[in-house]
C-alpha positions as a Python dict, from the first residue, in 0.01 Angstrom:
ca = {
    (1, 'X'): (0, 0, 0),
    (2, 'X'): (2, -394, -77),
    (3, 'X'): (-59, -614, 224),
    (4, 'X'): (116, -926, 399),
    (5, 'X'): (-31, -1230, 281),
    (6, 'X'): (-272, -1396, 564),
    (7, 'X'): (-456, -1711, 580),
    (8, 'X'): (-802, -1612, 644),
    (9, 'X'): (-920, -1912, 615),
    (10, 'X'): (-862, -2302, 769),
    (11, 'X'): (-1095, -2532, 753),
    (12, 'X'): (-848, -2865, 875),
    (13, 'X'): (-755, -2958, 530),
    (14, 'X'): (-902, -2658, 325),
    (15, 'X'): (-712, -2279, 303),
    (16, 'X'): (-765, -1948, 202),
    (17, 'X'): (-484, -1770, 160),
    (18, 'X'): (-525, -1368, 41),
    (19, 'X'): (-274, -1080, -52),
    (20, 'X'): (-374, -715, -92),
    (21, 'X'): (-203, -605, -438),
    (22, 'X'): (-185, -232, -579),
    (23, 'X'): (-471, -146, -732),
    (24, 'X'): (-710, -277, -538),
    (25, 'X'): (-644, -631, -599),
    (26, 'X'): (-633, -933, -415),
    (27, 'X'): (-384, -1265, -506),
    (28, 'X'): (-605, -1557, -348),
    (29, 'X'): (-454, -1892, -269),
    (30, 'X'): (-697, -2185, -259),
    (31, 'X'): (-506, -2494, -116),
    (32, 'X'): (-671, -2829, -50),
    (33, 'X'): (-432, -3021, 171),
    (34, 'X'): (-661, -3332, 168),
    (35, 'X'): (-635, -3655, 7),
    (36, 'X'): (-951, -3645, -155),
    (37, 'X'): (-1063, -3362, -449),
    (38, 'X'): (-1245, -3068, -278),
    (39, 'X'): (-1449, -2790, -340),
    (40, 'X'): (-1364, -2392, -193),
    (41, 'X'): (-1549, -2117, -214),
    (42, 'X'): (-1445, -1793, -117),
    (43, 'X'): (-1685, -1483, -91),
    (44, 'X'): (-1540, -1148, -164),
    (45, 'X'): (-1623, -1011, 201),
    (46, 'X'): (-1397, -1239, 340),
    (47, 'X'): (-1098, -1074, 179),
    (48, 'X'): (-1215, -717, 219),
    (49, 'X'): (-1398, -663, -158),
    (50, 'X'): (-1741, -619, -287),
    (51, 'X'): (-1969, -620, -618),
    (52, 'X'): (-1900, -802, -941),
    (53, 'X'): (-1519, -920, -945),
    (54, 'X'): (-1284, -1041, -1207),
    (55, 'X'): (-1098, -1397, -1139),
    (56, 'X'): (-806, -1504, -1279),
    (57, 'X'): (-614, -1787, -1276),
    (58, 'X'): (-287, -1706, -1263),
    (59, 'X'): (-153, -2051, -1334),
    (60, 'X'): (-384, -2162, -1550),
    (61, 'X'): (-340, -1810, -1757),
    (62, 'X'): (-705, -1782, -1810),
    (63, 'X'): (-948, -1547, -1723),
    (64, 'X'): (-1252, -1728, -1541),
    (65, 'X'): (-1508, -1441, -1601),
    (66, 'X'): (-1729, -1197, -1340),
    (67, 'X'): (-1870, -1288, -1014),
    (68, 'X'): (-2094, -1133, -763),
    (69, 'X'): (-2004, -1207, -406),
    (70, 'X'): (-1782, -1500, -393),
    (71, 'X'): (-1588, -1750, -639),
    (72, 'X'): (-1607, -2135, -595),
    (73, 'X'): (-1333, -2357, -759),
    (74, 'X'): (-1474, -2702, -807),
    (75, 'X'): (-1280, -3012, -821),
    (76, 'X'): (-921, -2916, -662),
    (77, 'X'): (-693, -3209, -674),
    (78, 'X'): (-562, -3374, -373),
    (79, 'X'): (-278, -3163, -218),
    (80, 'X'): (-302, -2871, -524),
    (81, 'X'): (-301, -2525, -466),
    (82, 'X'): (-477, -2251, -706),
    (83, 'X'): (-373, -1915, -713),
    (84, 'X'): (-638, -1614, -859),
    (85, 'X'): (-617, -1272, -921),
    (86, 'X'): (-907, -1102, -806),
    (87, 'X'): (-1004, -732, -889),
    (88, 'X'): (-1296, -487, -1009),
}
């Protein structure tokens, strides 16, 4: 059954935000609340998955490819959030 969504992550000005979706699928929020472009990585043990993942950004409407054992979004404007979809 799908999840809450919980901030597992909050580094001052940088959060992870995750949702557990049917399927076995996450909906990851990246938000950079700083005033200055940031980097934020987020590895796939933090929100409770493992192996070579699909991202998607939902947003954006693009898929972003496979990755094994985390995602990094580079660049992420001042005050932007980014929103994935993450599954096997």
């Amino acid at each position: 059954m799908p999840g809450r969504i919980r901030r597992i992550r909050d580094d001052r000005d940088l959060e992870v935000w995750v949702k557990e979706l049917s399927g076995n699928r996450r909906a990851v929020t990246l938000l950079n609340r700083s005033n200055k472009p940031a980097n934020i990585k987020v590895s796939w043990q933090e929100i409770g998955m493992e192996g070579k993942l699909k991202v998607r950004d939902l947003w954006e409407h693009k898929n972003l490819g496979k990755f094994e054992g985390s995602f990094t979004r580079k660049n992420i404007a001042s005050h932007e959030a980014i929103v994935l979809l993450v599954e096997k």
